[in-house]
MMTF fields as JSON, N, C-alpha, C and O atoms, coordinates in Angstrom:
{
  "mmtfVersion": "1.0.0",
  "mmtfProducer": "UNKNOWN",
  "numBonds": 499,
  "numAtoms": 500,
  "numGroups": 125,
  "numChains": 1,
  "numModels": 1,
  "chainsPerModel": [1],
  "groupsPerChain": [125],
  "chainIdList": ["A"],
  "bondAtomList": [4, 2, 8, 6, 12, 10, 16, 14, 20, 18, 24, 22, 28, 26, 32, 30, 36, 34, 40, 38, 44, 42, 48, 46, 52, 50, 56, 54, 60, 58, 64, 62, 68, 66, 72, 70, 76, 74, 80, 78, 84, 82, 88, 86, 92, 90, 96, 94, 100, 98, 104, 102, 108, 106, 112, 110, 116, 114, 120, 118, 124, 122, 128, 126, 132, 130, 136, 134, 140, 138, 144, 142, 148, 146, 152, 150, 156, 154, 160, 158, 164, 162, 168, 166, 172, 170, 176, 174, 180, 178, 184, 182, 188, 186, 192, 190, 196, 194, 200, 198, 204, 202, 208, 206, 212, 210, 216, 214, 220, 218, 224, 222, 228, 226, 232, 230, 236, 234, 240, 238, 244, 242, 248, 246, 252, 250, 256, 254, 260, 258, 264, 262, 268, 266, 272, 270, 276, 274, 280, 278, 284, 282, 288, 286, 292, 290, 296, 294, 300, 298, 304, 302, 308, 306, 312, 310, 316, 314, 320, 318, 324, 322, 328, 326, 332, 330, 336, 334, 340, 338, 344, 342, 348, 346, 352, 350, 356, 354, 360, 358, 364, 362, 368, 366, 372, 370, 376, 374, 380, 378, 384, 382, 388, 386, 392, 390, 396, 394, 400, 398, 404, 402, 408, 406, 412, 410, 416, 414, 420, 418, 424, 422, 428, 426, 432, 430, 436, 434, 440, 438, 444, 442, 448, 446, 452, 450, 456, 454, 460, 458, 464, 462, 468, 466, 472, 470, 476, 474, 480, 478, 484, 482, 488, 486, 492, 490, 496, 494],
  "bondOrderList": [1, 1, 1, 1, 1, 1, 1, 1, 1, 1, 1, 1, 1, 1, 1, 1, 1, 1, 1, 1, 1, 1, 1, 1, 1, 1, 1, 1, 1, 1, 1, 1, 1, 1, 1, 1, 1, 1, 1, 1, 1, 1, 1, 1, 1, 1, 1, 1, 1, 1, 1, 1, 1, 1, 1, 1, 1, 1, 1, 1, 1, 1, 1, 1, 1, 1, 1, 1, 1, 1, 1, 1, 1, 1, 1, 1, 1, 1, 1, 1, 1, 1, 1, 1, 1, 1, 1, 1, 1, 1, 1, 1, 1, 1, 1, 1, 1, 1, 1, 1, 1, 1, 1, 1, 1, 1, 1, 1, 1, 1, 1, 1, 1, 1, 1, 1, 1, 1, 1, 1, 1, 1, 1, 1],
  "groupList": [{"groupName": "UNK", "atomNameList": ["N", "CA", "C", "O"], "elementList": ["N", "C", "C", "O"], "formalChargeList": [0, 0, 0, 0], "bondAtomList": [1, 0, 2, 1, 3, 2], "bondOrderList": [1, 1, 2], "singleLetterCode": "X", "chemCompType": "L-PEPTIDE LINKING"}],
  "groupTypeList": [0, 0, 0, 0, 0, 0, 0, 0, 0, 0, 0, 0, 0, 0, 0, 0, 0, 0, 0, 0, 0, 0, 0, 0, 0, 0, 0, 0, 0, 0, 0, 0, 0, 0, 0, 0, 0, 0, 0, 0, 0, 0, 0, 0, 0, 0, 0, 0, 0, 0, 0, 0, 0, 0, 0, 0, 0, 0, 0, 0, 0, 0, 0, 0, 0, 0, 0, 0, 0, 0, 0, 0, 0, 0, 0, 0, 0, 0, 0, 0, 0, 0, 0, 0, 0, 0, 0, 0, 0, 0, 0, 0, 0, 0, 0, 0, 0, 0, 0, 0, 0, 0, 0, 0, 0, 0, 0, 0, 0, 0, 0, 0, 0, 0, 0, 0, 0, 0, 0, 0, 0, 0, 0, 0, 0],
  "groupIdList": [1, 2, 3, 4, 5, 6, 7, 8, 9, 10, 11, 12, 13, 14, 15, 16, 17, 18, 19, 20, 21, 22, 23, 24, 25, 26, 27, 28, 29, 30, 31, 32, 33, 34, 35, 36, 37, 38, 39, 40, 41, 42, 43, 44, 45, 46, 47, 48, 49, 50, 51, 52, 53, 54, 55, 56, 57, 58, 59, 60, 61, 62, 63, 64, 65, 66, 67, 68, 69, 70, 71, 72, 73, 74, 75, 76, 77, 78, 79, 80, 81, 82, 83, 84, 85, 86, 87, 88, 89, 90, 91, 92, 93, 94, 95, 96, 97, 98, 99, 100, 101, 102, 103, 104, 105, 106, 107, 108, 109, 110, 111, 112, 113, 114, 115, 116, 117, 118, 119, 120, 121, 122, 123, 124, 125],
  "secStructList": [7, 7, 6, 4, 4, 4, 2, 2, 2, 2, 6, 2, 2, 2, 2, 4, 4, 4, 1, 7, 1, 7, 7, 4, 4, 4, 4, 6, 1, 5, 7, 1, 1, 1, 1, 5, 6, 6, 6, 6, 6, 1, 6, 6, 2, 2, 2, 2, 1, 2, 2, 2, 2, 2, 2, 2, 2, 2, 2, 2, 2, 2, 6, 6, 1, 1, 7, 1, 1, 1, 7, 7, 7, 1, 1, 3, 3, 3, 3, 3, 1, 7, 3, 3, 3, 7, 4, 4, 4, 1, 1, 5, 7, 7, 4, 4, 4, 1, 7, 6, 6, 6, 3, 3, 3, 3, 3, 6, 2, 2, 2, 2, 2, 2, 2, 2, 2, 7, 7, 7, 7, 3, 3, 3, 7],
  "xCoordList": [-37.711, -38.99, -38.881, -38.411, -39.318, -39.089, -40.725, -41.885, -39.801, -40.784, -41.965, -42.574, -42.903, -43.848, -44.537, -45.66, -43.863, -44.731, -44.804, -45.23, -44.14, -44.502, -45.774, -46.259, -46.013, -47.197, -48.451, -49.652, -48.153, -48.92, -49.675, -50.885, -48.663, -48.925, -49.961, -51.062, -48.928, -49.937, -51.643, -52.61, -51.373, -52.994, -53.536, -54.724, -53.162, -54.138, -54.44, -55.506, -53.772, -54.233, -55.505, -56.099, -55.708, -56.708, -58.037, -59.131, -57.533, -58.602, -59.14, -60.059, -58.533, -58.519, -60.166, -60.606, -60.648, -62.424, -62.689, -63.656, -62.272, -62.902, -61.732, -61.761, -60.859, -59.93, -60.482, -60.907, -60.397, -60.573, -59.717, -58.504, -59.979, -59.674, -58.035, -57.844, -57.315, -55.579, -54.574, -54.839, -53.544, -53.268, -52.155, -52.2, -51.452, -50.748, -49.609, -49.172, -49.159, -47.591, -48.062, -47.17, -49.107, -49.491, -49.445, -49.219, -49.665, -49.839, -48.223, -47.938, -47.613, -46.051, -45.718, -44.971, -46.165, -45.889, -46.728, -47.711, -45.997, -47.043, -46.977, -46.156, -48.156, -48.259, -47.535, -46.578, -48.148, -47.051, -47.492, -46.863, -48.694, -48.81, -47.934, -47.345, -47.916, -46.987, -47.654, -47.11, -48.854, -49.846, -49.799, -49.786, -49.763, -50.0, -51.216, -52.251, -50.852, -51.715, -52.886, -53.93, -52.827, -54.367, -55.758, -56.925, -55.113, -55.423, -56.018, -57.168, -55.137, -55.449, -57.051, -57.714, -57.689, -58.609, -59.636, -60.776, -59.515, -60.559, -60.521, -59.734, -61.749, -62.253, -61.177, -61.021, -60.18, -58.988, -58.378, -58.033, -57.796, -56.642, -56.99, -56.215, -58.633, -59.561, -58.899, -58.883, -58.532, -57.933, -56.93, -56.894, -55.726, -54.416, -54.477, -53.593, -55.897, -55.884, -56.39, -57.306, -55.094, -55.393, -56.382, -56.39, -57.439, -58.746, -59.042, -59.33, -58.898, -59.551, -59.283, -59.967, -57.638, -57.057, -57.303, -57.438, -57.328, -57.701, -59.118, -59.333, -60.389, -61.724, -61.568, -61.974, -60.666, -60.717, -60.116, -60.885, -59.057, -58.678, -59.832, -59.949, -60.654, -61.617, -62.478, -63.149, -62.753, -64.146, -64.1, -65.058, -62.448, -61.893, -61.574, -61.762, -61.341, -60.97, -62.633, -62.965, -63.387, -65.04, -65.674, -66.393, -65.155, -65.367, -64.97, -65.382, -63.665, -62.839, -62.081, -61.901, -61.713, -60.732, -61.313, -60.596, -62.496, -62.785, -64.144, -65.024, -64.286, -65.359, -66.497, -66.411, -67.65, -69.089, -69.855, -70.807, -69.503, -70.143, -69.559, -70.135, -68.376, -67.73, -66.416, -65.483, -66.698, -65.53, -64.339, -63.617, -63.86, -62.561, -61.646, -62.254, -59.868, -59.248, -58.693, -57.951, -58.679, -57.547, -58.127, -59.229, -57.315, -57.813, -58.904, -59.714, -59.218, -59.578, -60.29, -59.562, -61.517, -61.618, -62.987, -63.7, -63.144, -63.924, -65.376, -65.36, -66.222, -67.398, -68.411, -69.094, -68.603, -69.731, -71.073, -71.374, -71.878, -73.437, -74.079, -74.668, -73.837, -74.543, -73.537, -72.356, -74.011, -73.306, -73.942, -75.05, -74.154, -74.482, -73.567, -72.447, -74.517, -74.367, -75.044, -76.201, -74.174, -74.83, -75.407, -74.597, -76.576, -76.787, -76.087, -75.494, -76.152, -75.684, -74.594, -74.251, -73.705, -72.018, -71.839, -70.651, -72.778, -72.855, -71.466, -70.5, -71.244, -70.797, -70.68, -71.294, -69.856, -70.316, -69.355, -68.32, -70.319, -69.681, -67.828, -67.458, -67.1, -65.586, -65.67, -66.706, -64.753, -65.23, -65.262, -66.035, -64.317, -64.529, -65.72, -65.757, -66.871, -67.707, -69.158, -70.255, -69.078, -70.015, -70.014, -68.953, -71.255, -71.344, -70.949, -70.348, -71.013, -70.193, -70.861, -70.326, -72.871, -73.574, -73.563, -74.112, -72.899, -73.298, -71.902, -71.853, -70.82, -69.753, -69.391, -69.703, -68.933, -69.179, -67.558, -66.896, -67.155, -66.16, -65.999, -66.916, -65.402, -65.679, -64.214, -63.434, -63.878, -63.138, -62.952, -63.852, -62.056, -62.028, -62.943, -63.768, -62.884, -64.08, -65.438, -66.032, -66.091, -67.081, -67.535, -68.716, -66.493, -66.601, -67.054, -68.017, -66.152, -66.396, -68.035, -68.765, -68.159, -69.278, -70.359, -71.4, -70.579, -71.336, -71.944, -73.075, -70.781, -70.934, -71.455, -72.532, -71.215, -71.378, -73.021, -73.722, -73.388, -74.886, -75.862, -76.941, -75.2, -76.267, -75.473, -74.533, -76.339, -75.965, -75.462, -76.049, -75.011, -74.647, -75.632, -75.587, -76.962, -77.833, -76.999, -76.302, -77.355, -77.062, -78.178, -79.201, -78.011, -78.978, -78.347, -77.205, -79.386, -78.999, -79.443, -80.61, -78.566, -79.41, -78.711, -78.916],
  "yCoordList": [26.846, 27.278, 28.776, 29.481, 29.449, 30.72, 31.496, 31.173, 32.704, 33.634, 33.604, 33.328, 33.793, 33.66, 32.183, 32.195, 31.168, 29.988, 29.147, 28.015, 30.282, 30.347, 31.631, 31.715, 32.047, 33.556, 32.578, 32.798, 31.975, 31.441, 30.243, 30.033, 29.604, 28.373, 28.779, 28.378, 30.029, 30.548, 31.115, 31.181, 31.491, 31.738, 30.616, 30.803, 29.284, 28.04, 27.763, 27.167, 27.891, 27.257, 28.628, 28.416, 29.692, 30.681, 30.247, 30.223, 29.794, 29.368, 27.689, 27.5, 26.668, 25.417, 24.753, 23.646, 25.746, 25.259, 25.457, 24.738, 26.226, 25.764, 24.657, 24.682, 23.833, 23.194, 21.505, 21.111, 20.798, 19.607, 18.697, 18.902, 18.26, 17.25, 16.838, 16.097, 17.257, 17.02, 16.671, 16.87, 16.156, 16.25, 17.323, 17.724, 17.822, 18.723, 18.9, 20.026, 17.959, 17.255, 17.857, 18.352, 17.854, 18.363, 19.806, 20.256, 20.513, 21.64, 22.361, 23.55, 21.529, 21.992, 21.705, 22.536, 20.498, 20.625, 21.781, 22.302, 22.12, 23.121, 22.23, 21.326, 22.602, 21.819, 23.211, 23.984, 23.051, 23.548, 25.125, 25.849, 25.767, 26.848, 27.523, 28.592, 26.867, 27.539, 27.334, 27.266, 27.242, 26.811, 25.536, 24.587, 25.558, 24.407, 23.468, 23.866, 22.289, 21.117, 21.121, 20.657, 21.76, 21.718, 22.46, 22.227, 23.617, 24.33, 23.782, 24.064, 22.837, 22.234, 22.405, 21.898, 23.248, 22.663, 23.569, 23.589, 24.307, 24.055, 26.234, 27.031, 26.395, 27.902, 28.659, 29.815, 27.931, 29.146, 29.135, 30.269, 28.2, 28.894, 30.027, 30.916, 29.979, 31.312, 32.451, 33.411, 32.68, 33.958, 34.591, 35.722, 33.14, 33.755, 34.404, 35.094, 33.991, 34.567, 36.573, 37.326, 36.632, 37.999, 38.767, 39.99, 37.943, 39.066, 39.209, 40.264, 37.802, 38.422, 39.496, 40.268, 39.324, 40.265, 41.918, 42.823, 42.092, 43.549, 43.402, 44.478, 42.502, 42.74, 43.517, 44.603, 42.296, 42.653, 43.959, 44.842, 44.281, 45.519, 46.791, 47.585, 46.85, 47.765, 47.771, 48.797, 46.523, 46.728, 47.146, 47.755, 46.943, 47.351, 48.82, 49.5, 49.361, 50.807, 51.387, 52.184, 51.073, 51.548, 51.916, 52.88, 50.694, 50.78, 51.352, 51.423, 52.233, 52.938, 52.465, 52.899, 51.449, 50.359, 50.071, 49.734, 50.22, 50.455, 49.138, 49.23, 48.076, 47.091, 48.084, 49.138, 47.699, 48.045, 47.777, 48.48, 46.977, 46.686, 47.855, 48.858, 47.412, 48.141, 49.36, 49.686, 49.79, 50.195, 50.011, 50.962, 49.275, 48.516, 48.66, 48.617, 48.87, 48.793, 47.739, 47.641, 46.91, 46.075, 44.629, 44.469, 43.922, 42.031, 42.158, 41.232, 43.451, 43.325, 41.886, 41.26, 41.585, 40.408, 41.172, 42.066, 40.371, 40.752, 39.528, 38.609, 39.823, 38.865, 38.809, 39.786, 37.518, 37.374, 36.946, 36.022, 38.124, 38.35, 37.231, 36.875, 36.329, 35.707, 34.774, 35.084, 33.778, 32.522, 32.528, 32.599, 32.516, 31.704, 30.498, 30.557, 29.331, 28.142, 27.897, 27.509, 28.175, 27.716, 26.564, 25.642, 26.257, 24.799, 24.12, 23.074, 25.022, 24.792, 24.344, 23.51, 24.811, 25.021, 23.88, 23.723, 23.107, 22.593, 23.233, 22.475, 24.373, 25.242, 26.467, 27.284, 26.901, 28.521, 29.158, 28.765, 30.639, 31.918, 31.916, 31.351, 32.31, 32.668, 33.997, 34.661, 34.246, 34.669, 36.292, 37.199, 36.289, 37.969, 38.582, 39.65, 36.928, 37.638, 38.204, 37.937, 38.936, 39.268, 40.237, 40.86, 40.867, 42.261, 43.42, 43.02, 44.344, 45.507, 45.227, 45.159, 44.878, 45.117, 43.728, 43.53, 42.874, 41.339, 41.042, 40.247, 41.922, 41.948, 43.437, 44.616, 43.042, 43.597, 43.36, 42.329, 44.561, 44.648, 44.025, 44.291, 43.6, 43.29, 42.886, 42.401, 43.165, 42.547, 41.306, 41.19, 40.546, 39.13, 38.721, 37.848, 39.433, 38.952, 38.859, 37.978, 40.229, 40.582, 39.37, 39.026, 38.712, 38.209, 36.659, 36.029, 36.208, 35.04, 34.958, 33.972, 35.884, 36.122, 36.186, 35.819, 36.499, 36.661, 35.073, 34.614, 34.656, 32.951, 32.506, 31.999, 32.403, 31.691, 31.968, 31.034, 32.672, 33.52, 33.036, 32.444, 33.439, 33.311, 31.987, 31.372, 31.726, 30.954, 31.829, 32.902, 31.866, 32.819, 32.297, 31.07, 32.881, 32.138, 31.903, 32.686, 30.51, 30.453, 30.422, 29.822, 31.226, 31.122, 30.434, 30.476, 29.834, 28.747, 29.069, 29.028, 29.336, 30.676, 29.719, 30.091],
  "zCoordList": [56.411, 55.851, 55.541, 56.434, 54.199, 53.93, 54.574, 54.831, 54.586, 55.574, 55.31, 56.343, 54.139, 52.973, 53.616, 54.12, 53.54, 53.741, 55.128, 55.357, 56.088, 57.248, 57.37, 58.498, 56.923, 57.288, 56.378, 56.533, 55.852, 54.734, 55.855, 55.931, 56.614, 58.04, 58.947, 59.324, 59.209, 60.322, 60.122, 60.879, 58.573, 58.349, 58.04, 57.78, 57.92, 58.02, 58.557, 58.399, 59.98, 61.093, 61.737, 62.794, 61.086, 61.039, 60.554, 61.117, 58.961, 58.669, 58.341, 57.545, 58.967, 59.264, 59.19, 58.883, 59.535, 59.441, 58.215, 57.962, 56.98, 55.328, 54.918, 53.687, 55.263, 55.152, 55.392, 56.478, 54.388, 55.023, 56.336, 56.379, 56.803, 58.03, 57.463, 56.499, 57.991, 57.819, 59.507, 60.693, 58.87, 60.5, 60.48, 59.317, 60.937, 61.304, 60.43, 60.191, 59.993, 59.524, 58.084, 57.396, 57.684, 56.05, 55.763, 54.64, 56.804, 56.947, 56.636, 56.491, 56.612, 56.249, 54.903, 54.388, 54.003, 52.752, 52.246, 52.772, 50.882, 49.94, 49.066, 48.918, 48.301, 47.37, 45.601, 45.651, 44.819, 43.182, 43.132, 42.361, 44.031, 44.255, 45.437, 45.277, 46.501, 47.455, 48.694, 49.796, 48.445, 49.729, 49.997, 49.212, 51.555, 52.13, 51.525, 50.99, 51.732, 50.847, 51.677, 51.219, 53.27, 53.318, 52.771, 53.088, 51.664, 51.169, 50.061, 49.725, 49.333, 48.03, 48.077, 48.982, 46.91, 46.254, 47.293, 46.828, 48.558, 49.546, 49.506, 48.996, 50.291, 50.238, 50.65, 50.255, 51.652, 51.858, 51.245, 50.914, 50.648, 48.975, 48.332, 47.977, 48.121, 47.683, 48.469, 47.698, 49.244, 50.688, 49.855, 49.37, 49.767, 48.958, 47.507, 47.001, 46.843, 45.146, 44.891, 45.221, 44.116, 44.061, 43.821, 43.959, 43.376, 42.946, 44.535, 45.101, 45.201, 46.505, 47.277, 47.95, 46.926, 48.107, 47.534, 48.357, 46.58, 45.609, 46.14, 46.7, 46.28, 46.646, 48.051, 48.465, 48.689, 50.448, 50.495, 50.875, 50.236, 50.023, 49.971, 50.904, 48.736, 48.379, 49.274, 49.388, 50.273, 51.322, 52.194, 52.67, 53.069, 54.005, 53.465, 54.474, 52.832, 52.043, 51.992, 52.869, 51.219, 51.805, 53.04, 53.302, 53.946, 55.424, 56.079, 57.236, 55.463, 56.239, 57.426, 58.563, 56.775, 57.839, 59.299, 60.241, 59.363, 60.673, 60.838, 59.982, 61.797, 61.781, 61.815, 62.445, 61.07, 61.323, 62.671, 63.007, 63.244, 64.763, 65.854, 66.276, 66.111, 67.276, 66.902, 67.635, 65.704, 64.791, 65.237, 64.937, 65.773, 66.164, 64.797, 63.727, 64.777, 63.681, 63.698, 62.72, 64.31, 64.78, 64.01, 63.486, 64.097, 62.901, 62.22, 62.266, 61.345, 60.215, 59.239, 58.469, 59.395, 58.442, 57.534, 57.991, 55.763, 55.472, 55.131, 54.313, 55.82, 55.665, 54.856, 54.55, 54.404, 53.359, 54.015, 54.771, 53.352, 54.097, 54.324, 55.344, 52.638, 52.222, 51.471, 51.312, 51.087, 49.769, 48.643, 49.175, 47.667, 46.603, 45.92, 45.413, 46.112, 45.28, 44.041, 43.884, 43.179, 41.444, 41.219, 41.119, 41.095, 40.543, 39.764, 40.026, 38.196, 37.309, 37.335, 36.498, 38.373, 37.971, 39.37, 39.651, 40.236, 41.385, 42.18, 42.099, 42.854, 43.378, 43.666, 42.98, 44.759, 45.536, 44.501, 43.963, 44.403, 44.031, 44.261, 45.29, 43.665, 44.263, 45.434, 45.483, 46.156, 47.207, 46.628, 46.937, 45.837, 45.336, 43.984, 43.372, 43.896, 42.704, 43.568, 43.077, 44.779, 45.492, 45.445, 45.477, 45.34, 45.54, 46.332, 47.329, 46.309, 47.689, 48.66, 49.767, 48.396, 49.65, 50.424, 51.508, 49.74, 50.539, 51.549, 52.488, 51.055, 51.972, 53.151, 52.985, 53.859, 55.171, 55.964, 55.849, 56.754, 57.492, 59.1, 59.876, 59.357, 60.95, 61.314, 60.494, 62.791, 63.004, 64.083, 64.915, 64.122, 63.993, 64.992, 64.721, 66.527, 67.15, 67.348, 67.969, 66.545, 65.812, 64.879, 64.837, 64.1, 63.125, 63.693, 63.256, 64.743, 65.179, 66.261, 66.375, 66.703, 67.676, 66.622, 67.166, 65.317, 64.313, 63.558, 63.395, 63.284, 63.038, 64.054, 63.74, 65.379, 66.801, 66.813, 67.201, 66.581, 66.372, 65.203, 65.236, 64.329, 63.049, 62.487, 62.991, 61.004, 60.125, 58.806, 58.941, 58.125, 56.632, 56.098, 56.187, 55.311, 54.661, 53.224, 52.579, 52.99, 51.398, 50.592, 50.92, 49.223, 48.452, 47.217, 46.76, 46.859, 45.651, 44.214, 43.827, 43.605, 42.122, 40.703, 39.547]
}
């Protein structure tokens, strides 16, 4: 397995909760992008696409690399305030067409203690 689609593994099993229901053994094929097939089609493939990573980049660079809660530097994640689901288009925003103010810095335990807490409201526009 090349280095790339092992780092690529290990962040699925990160983000496994926007991932549909797979068993383990899938998580090793990629599918014609390079990502694992549990990815196919689902919000974390969104992670690997470059607008995102240039978005995440700029928020974490705003934030001054530092979480907003506990300014912690360390596992860095960037969070969405909010969702929008298009009627029209019957689906959510891509993760990088959000505004500066609806995304937010935190890091990872911040981030998980935040979900555990609230709900992300979605608004439906």
């Amino acid at each position: 397995m090349k280095e790339n689609q092992y780092q690529r593994l290990i962040l699925s099993e990160k983000y496994r909760r926007f991932t549909s229901k797979k068993s383990d053994k899938s998580l090793v094929n990629t599918n014609n992008n390079g990502l694992p097939d549990a990815f196919h089609g689902s919000y974390g493939a969104t992670l690997f696409d470059p607008r995102w990573k240039t978005r995440r980049i700029a928020i974490l660079e705003r934030d001054n690399h530092r979480c907003i809660n506990c300014m912690s530097q360390v596992a860095l994640q960037v969070h969405h305030r909010q969702y929008h689901f298009s009627k029209a288009n019957k689906q959510f925003k891509a993760p990088w067409e959000y505004t500066d103010n609806l995304l937010i810095t935190l890091c990872e335990k911040c981030h998980q203690k935040g979900h555990k807490q609230y709900k992300v409201p979605t608004m439906y526009i």
